[in-house]
C-alpha positions in Angstrom: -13.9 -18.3 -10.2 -15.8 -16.7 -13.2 -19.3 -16.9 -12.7 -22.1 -16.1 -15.4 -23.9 -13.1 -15.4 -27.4 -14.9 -15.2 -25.6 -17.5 -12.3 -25.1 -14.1 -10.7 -28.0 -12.3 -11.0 -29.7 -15.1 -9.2 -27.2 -15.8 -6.6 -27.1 -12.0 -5.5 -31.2 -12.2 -5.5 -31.7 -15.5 -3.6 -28.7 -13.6 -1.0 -31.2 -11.4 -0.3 -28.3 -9.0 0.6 -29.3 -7.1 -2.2 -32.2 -5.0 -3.4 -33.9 -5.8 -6.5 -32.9 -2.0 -7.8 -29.5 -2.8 -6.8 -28.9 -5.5 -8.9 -30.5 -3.9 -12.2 -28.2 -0.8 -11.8 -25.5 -3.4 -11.5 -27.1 -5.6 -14.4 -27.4 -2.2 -16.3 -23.9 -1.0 -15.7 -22.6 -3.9 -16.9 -23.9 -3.7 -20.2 -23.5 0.0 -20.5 -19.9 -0.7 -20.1 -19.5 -3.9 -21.5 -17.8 -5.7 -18.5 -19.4 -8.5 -17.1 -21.2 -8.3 -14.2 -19.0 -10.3 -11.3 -16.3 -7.7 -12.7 -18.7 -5.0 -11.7 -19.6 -5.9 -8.4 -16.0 -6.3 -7.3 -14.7 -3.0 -8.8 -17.6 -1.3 -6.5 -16.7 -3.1 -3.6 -20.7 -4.4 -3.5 -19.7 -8.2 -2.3 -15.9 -9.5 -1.1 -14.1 -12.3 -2.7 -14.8 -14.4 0.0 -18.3 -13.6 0.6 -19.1 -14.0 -3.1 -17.4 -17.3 -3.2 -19.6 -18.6 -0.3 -22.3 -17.5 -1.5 -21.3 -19.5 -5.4 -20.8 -22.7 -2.8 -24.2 -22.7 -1.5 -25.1 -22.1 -4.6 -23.5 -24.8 -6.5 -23.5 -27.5 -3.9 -19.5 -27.5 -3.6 -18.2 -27.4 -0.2 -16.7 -24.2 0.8 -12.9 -24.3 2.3 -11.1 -22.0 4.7 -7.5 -22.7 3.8 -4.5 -22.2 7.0 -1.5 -22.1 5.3 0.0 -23.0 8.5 -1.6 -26.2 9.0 -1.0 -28.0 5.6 1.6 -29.9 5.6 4.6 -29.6 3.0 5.1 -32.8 2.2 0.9 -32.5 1.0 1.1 -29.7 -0.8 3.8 -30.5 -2.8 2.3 -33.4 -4.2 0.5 -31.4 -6.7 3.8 -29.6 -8.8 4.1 -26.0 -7.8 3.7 -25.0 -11.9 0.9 -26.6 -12.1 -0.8 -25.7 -8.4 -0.1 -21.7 -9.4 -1.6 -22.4 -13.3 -4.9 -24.2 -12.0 -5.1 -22.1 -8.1 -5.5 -25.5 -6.3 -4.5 -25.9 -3.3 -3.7 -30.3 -1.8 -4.5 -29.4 1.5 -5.4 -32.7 3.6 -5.3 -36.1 3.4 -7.2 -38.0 5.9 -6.7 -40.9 8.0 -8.6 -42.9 5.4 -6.4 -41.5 2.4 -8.9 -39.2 1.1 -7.2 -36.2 -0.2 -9.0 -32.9 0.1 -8.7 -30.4 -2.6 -9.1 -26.7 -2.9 -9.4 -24.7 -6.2 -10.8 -21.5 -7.1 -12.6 -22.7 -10.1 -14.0 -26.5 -9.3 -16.2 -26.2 -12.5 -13.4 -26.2 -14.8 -13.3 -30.1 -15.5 -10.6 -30.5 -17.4 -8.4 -28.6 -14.9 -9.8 -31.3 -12.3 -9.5 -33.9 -14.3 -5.4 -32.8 -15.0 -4.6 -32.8 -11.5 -6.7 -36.6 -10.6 -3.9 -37.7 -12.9 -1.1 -36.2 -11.1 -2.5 -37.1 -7.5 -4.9 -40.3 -8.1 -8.6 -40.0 -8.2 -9.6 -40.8 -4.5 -10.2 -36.9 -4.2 -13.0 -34.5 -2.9 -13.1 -30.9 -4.4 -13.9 -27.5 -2.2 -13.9 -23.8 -3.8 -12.1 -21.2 -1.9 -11.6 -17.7 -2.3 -8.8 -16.4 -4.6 -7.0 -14.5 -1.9 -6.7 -17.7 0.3 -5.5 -19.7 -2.4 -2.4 -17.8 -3.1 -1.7 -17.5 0.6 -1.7 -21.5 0.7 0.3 -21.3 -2.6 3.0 -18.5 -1.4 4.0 -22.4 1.5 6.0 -23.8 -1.4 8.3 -20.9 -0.8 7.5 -21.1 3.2 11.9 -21.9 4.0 13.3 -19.1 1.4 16.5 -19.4 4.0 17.1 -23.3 3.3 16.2 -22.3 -0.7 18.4 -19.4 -0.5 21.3 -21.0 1.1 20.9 -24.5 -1.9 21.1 -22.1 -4.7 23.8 -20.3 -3.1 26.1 -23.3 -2.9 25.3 -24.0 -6.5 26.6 -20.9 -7.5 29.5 -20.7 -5.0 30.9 -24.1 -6.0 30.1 -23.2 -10.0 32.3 -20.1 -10.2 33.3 -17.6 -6.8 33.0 -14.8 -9.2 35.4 -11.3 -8.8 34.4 -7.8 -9.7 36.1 -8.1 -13.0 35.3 -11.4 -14.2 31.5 -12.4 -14.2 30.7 -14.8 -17.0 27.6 -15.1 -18.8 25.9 -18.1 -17.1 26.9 -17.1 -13.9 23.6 -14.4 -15.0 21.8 -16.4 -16.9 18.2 -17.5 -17.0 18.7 -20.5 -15.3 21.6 -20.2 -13.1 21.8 -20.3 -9.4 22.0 -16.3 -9.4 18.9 -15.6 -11.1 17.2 -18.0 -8.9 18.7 -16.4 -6.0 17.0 -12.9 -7.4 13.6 -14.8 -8.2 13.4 -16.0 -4.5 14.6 -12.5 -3.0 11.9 -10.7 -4.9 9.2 -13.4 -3.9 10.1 -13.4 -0.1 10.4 -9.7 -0.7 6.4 -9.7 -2.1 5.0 -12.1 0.0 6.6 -9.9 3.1 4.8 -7.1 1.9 8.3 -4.9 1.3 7.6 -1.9 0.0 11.9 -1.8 -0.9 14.8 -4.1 -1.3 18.4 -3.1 0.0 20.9 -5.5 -1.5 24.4 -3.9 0.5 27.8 -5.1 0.2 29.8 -5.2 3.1 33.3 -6.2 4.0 32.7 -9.9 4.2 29.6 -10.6 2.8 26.2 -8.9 1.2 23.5 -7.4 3.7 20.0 -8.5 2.2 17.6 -6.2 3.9 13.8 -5.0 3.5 11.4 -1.9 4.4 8.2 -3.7 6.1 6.0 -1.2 7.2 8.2 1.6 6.8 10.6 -0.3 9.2 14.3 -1.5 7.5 14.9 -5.4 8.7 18.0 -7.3 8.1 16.5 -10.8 6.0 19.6 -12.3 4.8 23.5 -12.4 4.5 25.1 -14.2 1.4 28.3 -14.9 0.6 30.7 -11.7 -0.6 31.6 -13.6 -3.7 27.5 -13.4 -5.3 27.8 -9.8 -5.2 29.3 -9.4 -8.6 27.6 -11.9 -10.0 23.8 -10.6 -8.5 24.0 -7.2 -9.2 24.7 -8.1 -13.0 21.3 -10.3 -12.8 19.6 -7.1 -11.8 21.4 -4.9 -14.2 20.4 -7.2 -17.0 16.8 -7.4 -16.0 16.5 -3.5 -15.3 18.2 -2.6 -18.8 21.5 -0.9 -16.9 24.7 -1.1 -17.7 26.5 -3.9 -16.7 29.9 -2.7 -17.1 29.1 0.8 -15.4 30.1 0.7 -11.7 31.4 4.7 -11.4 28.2 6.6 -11.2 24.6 5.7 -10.5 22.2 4.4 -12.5 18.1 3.9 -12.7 16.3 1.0 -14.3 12.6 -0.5 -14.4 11.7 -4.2 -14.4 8.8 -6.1 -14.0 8.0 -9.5 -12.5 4.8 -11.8 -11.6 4.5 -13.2 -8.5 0.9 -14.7 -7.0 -0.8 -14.0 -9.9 0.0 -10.0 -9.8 1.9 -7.9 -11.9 4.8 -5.8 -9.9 7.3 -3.1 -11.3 10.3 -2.6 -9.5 11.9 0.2 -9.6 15.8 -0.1 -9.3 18.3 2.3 -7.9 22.4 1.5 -8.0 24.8 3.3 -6.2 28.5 2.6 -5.9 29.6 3.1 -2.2 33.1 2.4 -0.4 32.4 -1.9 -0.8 31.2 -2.3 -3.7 27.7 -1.1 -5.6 24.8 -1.1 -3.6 21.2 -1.7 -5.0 17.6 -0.5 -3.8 14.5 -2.0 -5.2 11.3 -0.6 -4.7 7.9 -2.8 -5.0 5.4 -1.4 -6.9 1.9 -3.6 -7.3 0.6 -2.5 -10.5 -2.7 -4.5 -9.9 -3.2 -2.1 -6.9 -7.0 -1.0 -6.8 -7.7 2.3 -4.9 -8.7 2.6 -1.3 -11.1 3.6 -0.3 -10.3 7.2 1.8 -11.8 5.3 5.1 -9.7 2.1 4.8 -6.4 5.1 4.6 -7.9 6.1 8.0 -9.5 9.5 7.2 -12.6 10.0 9.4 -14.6 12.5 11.4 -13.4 16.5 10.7 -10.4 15.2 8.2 -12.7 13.0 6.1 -15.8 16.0 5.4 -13.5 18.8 5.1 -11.2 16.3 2.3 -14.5 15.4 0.4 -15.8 18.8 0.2 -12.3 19.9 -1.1 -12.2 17.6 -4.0 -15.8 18.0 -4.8 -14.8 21.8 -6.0 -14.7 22.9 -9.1 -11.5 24.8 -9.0 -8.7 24.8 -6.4 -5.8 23.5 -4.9 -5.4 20.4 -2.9 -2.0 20.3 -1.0 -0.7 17.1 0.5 2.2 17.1 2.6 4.8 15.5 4.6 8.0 13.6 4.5 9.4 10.7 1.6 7.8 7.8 2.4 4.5 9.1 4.6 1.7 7.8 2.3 1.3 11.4 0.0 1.0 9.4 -3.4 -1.4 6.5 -2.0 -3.9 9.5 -0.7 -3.7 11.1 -4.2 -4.1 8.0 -6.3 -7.2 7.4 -4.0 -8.8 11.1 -4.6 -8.1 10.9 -8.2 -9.7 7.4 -8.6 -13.2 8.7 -6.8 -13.1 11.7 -9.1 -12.3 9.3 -12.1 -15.3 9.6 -14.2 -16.3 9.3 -18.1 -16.5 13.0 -18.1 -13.7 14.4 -16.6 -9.9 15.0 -18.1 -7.9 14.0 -15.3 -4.0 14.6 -16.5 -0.7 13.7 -14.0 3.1 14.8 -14.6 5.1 12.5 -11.9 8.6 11.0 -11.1 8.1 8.7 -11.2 4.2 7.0 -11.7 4.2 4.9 -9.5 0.6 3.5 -9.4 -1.3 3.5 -13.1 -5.0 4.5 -13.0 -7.3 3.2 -15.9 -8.8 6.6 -17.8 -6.2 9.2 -16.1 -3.5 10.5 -18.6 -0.1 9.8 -16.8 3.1 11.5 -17.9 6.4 10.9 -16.6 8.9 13.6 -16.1 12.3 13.7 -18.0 14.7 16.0 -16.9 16.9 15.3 -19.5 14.5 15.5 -22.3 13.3 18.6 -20.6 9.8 17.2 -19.7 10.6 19.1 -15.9 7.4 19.1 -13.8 7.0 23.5 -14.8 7.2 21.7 -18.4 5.0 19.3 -18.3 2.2 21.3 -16.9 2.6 24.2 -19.3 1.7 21.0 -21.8 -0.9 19.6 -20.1 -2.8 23.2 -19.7 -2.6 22.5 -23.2 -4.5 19.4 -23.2 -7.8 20.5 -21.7 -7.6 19.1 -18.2 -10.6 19.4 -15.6 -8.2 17.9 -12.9 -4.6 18.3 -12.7 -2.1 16.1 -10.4 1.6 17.8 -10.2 3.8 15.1 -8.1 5.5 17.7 -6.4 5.9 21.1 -6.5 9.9 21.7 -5.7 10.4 25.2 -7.2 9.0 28.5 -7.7 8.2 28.0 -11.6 5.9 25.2 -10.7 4.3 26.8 -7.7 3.2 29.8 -9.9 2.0 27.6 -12.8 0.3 25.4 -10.4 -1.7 28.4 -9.0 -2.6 29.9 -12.3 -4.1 26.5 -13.1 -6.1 26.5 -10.4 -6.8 30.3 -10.8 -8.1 29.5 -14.6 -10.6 26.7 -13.6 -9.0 23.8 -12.7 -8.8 21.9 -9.9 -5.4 20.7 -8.7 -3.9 18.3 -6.9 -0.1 17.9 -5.8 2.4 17.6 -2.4 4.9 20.0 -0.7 7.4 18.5 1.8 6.6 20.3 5.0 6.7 19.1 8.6 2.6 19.6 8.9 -0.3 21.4 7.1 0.1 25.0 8.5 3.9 25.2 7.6 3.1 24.6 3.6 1.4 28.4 3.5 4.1 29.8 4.1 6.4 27.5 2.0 4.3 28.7 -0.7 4.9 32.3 0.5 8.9 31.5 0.3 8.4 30.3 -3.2 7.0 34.4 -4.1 3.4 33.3 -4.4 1.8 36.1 -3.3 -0.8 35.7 -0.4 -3.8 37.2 -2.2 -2.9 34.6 -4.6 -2.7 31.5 -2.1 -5.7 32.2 -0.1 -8.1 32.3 -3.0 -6.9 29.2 -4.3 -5.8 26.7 -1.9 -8.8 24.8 -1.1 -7.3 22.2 1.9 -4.3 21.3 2.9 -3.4 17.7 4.3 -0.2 16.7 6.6 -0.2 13.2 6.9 2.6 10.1 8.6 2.6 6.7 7.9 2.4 4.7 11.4 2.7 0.5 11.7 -0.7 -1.0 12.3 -1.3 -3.5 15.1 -2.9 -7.2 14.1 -6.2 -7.1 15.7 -5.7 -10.8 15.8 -2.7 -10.5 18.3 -3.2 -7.3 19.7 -2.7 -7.2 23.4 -4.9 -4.6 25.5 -3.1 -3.2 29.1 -3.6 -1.2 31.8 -1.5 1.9 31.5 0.7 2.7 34.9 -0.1 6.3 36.4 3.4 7.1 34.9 2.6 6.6 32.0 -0.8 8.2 31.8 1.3 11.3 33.0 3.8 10.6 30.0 0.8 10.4 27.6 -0.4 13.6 28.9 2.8 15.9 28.7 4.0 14.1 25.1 0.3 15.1 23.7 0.1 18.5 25.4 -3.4 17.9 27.5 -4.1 19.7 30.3 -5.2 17.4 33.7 -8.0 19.6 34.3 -9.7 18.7 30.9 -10.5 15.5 32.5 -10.4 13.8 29.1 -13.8 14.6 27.9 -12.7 15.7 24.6 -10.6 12.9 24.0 -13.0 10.3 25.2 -15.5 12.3 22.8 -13.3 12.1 19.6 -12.4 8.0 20.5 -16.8 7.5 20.4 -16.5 9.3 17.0 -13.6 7.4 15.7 -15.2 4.3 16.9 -18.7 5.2 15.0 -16.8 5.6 12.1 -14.7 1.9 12.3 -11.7 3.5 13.1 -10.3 0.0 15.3 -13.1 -2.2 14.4 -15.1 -3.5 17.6 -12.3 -2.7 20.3 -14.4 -1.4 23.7 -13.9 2.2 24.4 -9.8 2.9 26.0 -11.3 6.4 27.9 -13.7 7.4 29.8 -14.1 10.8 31.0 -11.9 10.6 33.7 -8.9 9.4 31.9 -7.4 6.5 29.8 -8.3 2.3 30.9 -6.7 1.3 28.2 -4.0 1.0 26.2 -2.7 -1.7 23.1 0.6 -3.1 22.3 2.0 -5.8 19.9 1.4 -9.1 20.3 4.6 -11.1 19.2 4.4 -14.6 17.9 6.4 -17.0 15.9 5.3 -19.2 13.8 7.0 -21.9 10.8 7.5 -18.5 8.8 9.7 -16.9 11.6 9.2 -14.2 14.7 6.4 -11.7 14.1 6.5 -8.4 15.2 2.3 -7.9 16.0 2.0 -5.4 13.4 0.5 -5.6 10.2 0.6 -3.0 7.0 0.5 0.4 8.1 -2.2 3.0 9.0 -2.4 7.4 7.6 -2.4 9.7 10.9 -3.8 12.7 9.4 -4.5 16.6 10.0 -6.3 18.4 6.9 -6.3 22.5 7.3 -9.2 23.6 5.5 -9.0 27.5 3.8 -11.2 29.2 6.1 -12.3 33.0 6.9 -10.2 33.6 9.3 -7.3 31.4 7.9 -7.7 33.5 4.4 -7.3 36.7 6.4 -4.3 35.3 8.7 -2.6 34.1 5.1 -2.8 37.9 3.7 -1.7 39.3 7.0 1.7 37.1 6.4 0.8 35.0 9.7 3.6 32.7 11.2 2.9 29.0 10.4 2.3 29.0 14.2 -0.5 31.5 14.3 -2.1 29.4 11.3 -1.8 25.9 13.0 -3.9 27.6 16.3 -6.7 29.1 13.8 -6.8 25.7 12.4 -7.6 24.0 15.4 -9.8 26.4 16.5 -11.6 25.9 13.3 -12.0 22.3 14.6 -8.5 20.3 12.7 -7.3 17.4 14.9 -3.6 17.8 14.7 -1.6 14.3 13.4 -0.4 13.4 17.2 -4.2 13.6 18.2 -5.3 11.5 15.4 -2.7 8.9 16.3 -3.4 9.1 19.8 -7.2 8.0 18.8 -6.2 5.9 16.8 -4.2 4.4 19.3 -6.5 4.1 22.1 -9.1 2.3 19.2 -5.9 -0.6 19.1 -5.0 0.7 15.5 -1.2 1.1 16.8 1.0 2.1 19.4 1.4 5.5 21.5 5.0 4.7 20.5 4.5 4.5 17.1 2.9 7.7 17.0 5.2 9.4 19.0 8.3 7.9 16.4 6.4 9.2 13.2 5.4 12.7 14.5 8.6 13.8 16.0 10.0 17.1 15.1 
């Protein structure tokens, strides 16, 4: 849906959502950066895609439609050619008892796109406009059986050629063979499931297709043991590797469209005891930040992170395991300090989400561009703000401090359990502690946890047992009668942490708790949860913390300061965010473990 700036202008005033000095600094925006002004308002997050396009409807007089994938029928659908559904975003989604078909597109105005598909479906048709997002969910149902798909292209292949280890031939990878549709359909089902990686694992009789959904590894497939040859060469080909190299690991980079996005995928090969394993990990390069608050920082962890990376000079830490979220909560600090005035520079490995305006470098070991090397260049290039991926070694640590020493204010990750341990990571790494007191600004541990569906979620009463349970795995004491924590679950709420859930506590204890609400629908068993949720615990560089860091303090000694300064540690985040229905005491308790 592209709407005119002066279409615009008049839809946001007669909305009267929007004061009249909110839509000239729009207005004036857009011309001062020469965008137009729809692309504006969504980049600042003014107006949704749905609300805008309700808004258009009413507007324009075309009826508005809230597409269920679930409830349009294939056979529907389909009668509008997938090519040409995806090219034009419309969406056949009814046909009545009186053979009127009902037709959704993002962009009704665009007559001769209407016109096109009357031709392919017969003119007996009334047009709706619905929002982009729900188009490509309706679209992502011509791929709604990926098992039957899977399972047709996999005979082709199987009765074309049962391909061994040492004889693939070149249309068994080709373009259009079975094999390269099987890939196509693996990635897709791989998207549309939100998998953040890909495991393609050969086993003794066949290959193990599995995917990381919310951080959790789930068995999606099995195919036949004879593909294997043949669909690890696909991915070879496509990721630039060596086809013929099956002794020693290798790294590639491809990119595909699926939905309308761009994604990279960045592939890993391994050889193991069956054969060569391959791991693909889904990177959305259309990715806009999020915002800090839809991560889940509030209360004490969102001030003390915006006062940190409103400083001048400093150090930013961010740590925690592989996989807990660390790059996703720099890529959203960086983008709010992304201005037309400030050098922001980046050495990674790799960089995984690209940010318009932000230098981005990629480490090469090889070419020795090492992350110590990269920054001595890009103190070189007049930075304000700095982002090191990692800091593994000493070199980069003392670098890293001199930068932020000399003016500039940097950002990068340690992997430590929690916040207070990195101090004295730093202190193994001969930093010396005058040195890390003056510059670290705030530290952040952080976990990745699964996210409940609010739609699904199921509220319980907990069992005395298990309020005991909650009480020893979280380290209250009975007599603190659970004021404090029904305090900090009133904050949370206030700031949206679990939407418009009652309150769980009270001050004599917990009511309530949430679990997953399982369901199963034409796209298979669902677990409850949906996309995943930061638990977080940011140590800021007080006073007394400065002093316990010079005094070479125990990471211990340095957590209890910290909470006496006022840090909610990550298990009491996630138990608030648990008793709001974000997730699960269980899936707290799983992520946090030591």
């Amino acid at each position: 849906m592209h709407i005119s700036d002066g279409t615009l202008e008049k839809l946001l005033t007669q909305s009267q959502r929007f004061k009249k000095e909110d839509i000239a600094a729009v207005k004036n925006e857009s011309l001062s950066l020469h965008k137009p002004m729809q692309a504006v308002i969504v980049e600042k997050k003014l107006i949704d895609d749905v609300a805008l396009t309700k808004l258009f409807a009413e507007y324009s007089g075309i009826p508005y439609a809230e597409l269920d994938p679930k409830t349009i029928p294939l056979d529907t659908l389909r009668k509008i050619p997938e090519r040409i559904a995806r090219q034009y975003n419309a969406v056949l989604f009814n046909i009545d008892a009186k053979g009127m078909q009902h037709l959704a597109m993002e962009d009704p105005d665009d007559v001769q796109a209407v016109d096109f598909i009357q031709k392919q479906i017969g003119e007996n048709t009334k047009t709706y406009i619905a929002a982009h997002a729900n188009i490509q969910a309706a679209l992502d149902k011509y791929h709604s059986d990926v098992d039957k798909e899977l399972s047709e292209v996999i005979d082709i292949q199987t009765a074309q050629s049962a391909s061994t280890a040492d004889a693939v031939k070149d249309e068994d990878v080709s373009e259009s063979s079975p094999i390269a549709q099987t890939v196509n359909l693996l990635l897709e089902y791989a998207i549309r499931s939100n998998a953040s990686d890909i495991h393609i694992e050969p086993r003794e009789d066949f290959v193990q297709i599995r995917y990381r959904i919310d951080g959790v590894l789930k068995e999606v497939n099995r195919l036949p043991r004879a593909v294997h040859p043949a669909l690890i060469s696909r991915i070879k080909i496509l990721s630039n590797l060596k086809i013929d190299e099956r002794r020693v690991p290798q790294d590639g980079r491809f990119k595909v469209n699926v939905g309308g996005k761009q994604y990279a995928l960045r592939v890993s090969t391994l050889p193991i005891t069956d054969g060569e394993k391959v791991v693909m990990r889904i990177l959305d390069e259309s990715n806009q930040a999020v915002g800090l608050d839809e991560l889940g920082y509030w209360g004490y962890a969102m001030k003390s992170l915006t006062e940190a990376i409103s400083q001048p000079h400093g150090m930013i830490l961010i740590t925690g395991p592989t996989g807990s979220g660390k790059s996703t909560s720099l890529f959203s600090s960086l983008s709010r300090l992304n201005k037309p005035d400030v050098n922001i520079s980046t050495i990674e490995d790799p960089v995984e989400y690209r940010i318009k305006g932000v230098n981005q470098t990629q480490t090469n070991d090889a070419a020795g561009m090492t992350f110590a090397g990269g920054l001595r260049a890009l103190l070189r290039q007049d930075p304000n703000i700095i982002m090191i991926g990692e800091i593994r070694d000493g070199e980069t640590a003392n670098l890293a401090v001199q930068a932020a020493l000399t003016g500039h204010l940097v950002f990068s990750t340690l992997h430590t359990n929690n916040a207070a341990t990195a101090l004295p990571r730093l202190l193994d790494m001969d930093i010396e502690p005058f040195l890390i007191a003056s510059t670290i600004r705030s530290i952040i541990g952080q976990r990745l946890v699964r996210r409940l569906d609010k739609n699904t979620r199921k509220a319980y009463t907990p069992t005395e047992e298990e309020k005991a349970a909650i009480l020893k795995l979280f380290n209250l004491k009975p007599d603190q009668n659970f004021a404090v924590i029904h305090e900090l679950e009133k904050q949370a709420a206030a700031a949206g942490i679990g939407g418009n859930a009652p309150l769980s506590t009270d001050p004599t204890g917990i009511k309530v708790l949430y679990k997953p609400g399982e369901y199963e629908d034409e796209n298979g068993r669902h677990d409850g949860f949906k996309g995943r949720i930061g638990i977080y615990e940011v140590l800021n560089n007080t006073t007394k913390i400065q002093q316990l860091i010079t005094s070479n303090a125990t990471s211990m000694q340095l957590q209890i300061q910290a909470i006496a300064d006022g840090m909610l540690t990550m298990q009491t985040d996630g138990l608030v965010k648990a008793l709001r229905g974000e997730t699960t005491v269980e899936e707290v308790l799983r992520v946090t473990k030591e």
